[in-house]
N, C-alpha and C positions, 0 to 999 in steps of 0.2 A: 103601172109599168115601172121596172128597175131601173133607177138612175143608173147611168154608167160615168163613174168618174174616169179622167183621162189622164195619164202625165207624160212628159215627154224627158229623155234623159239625152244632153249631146255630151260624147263622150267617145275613150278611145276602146277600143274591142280588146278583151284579154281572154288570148287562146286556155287557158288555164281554166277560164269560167271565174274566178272568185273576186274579180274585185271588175271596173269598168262598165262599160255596157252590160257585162252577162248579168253580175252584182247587182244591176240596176232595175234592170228586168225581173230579177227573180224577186227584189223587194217588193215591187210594186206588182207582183203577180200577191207574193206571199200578205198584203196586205189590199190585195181585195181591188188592186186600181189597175185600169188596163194601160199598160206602158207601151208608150214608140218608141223610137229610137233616131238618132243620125249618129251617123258611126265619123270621129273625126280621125281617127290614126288607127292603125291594125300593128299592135304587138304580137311578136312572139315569144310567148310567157308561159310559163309555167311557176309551182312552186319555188323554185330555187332564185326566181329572175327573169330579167328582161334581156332576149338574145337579138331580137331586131325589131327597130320600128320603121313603120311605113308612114309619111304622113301624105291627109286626101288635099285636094287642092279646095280652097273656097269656092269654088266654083258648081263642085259637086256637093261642097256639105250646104250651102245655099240652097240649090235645087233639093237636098232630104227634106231639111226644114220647111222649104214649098210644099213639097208633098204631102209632108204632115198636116199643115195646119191647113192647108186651103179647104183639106178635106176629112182631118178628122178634129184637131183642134186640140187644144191641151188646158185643163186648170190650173195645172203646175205644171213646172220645168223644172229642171237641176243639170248644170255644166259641170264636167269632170273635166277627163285631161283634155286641154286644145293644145297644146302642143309648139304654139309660134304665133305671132303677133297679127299674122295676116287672117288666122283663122278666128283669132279673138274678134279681130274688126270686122270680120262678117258675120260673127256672129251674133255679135253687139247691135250690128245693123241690123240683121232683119228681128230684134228684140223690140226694136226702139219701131219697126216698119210694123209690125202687125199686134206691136202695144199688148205684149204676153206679162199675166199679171204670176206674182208669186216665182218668183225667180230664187231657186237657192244656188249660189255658188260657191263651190266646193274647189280650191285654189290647187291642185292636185298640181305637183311638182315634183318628186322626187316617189318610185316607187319602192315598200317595203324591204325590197332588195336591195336598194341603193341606187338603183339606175334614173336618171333622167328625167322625167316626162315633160319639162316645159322649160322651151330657151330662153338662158338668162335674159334674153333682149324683150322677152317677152313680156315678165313682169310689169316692167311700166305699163303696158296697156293693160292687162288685167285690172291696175290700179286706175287709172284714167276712162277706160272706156266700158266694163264689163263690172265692177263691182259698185259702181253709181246707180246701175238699176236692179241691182240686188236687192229682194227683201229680205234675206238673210247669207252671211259668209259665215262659212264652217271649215275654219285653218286648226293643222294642229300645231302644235309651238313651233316645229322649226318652219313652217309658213309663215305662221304670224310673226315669227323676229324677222323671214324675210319682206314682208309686205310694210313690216313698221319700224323696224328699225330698234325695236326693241329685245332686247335680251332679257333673261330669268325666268325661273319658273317663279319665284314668288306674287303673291295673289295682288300686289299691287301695280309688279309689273304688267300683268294680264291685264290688269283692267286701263290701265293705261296702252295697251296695243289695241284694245277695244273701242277703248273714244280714238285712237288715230284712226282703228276700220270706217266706223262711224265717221269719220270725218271728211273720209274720202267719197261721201256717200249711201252707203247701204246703210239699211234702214234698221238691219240688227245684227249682232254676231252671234254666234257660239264657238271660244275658241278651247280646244279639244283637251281632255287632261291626259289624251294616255302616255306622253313621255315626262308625265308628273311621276314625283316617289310616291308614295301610297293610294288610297283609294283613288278611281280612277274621276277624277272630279271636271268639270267641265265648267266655263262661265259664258251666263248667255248674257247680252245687255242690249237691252230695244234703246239706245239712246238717252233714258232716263234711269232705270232702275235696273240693278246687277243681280245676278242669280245665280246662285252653283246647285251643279246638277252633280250627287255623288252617288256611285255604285260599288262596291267590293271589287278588288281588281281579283281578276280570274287568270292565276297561274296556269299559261297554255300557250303552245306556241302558233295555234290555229286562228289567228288574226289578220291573214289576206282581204283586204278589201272591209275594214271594216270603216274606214274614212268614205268611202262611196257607196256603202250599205247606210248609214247613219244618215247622207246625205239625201240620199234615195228617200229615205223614212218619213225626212218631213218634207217632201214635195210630196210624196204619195199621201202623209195627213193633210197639208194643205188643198191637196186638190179634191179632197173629202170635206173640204170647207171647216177646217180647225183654224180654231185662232193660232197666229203664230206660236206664242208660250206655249200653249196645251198640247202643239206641232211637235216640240222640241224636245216635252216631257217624253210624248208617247215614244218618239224616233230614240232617245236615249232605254226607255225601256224594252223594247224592241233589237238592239243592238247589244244590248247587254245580255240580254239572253240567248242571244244568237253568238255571243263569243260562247257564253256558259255550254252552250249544247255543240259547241262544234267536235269536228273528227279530224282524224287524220286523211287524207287521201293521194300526200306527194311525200318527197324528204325532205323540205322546206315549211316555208310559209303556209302551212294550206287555211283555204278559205273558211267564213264563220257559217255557220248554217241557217241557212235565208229561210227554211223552210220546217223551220224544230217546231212548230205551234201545231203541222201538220203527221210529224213522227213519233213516233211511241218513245217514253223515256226509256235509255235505257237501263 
């Protein structure tokens, strides 16, 4: 009988499709894992931006996450936007209630548009209560100089925001290269040993959701039972090709293509 792996994404809905929930879903379809979902905020998004959000009350994203797991279960999880403090803490909580292992957290804060996703008040908890049981956070630089207080892109300063993620708990980072100048290079560090992960930057303006697609990648390899590192490789080369093969479909931002391993070159 076919193993069925599971994973589970909370996160906020983007009407647009390319980055969020939709993003989330289509990796983890496009890589073979059956994704749930708890939806914490509903954007109204498109390529160009974010024109309103909604946010759900802890009370319902609580009762998703019941739903989920009492009855189908998850080998991975991955958090995207939550939006405000009270939904971290619930969310944090029922983490810590039904002991969900492989936790990636993706510190989603401001979207490629510029707009918003997570109030400033909220940070501390993200730091305090949700990135302690992380087995891995994946900030791109301007997250990581929010969460640590460090600034620059040079490779020392990275790895110095790295042992403060690390510090705060989680158990590894990968923090993101794409607002580096040249190839697009990433540093993971499990707390002892540092790694860069580089690719060719791909001149294109088709990069919607590729922080929640990446993120996506290695919950859906961990919940296929990868080691963390070999998680992060595969998710980095998976994302990278998925910038490579993307399209056009708005007059903005449009999304990376979650699904190019299943379409003909063209």
């Amino acid at each position: 009988m076919m193993k069925i792996f599971k994973a589970l994404t909370i996160a906020g809905s983007d009407s647009g499709a390319g980055a969020g929930i939709q993003a989330d879903l289509k990796t983890f379809a496009a890589l073979r894992v059956y994704g749930t979902s708890v939806i914490t905020a509903i954007t109204a998004q498109n390529t160009r931006g974010v024109t309103q959000i909604f946010e759900l009350t802890p009370d319902l994203i609580a009762a998703q996450i019941d739903a989920v797991i009492e009855d189908i279960g998850a080998h991975a999880l991955k958090t995207g936007m939550l939006a405000n403090s009270a939904i971290i803490e619930v969310v944090a909580k029922k983490i810590r209630e039904y002991r969900l292992a492989n936790l990636v957290v993706d510190p989603v804060m401001v979207a490629k548009s510029g707009d918003l996703l997570l109030r400033r008040e909220a940070i501390e908890a993200l730091k305090s209560r949700l990135i302690p049981l992380a087995t891995i956070v994946t900030p791109n630089l301007p997250e990581a100089e929010q969460l640590t207080g460090i600034h620059g892109t040079g490779l020392e300063a990275l790895r110095e925001a790295a042992r403060r993620i690390i510090g705060m708990g989680a158990k590894s980072v990968v923090i993101k290269g794409g607002h580096r100048r040249g190839p697009a290079t990433d540093l993971f560090f499990d707390g002892k040993k540092f790694r860069q992960l580089s690719a060719a930057r791909v001149p294109t303006p088709n990069t919607h959701g590729t922080g929640c697609t990446f993120s996506a990648a290695i919950a859906a390899n961990l919940a296929k039972g990868e080691k963390l590192e070999r998680a992060v490789v595969l998710a980095k080369r998976y994302i990278t090709q998925a910038i490579r093969r993307g399209f056009g479909i708005g007059s903005g931002h449009s999304p990376v293509h979650h699904f190019y391993c299943f379409w003909p070159k063209r």
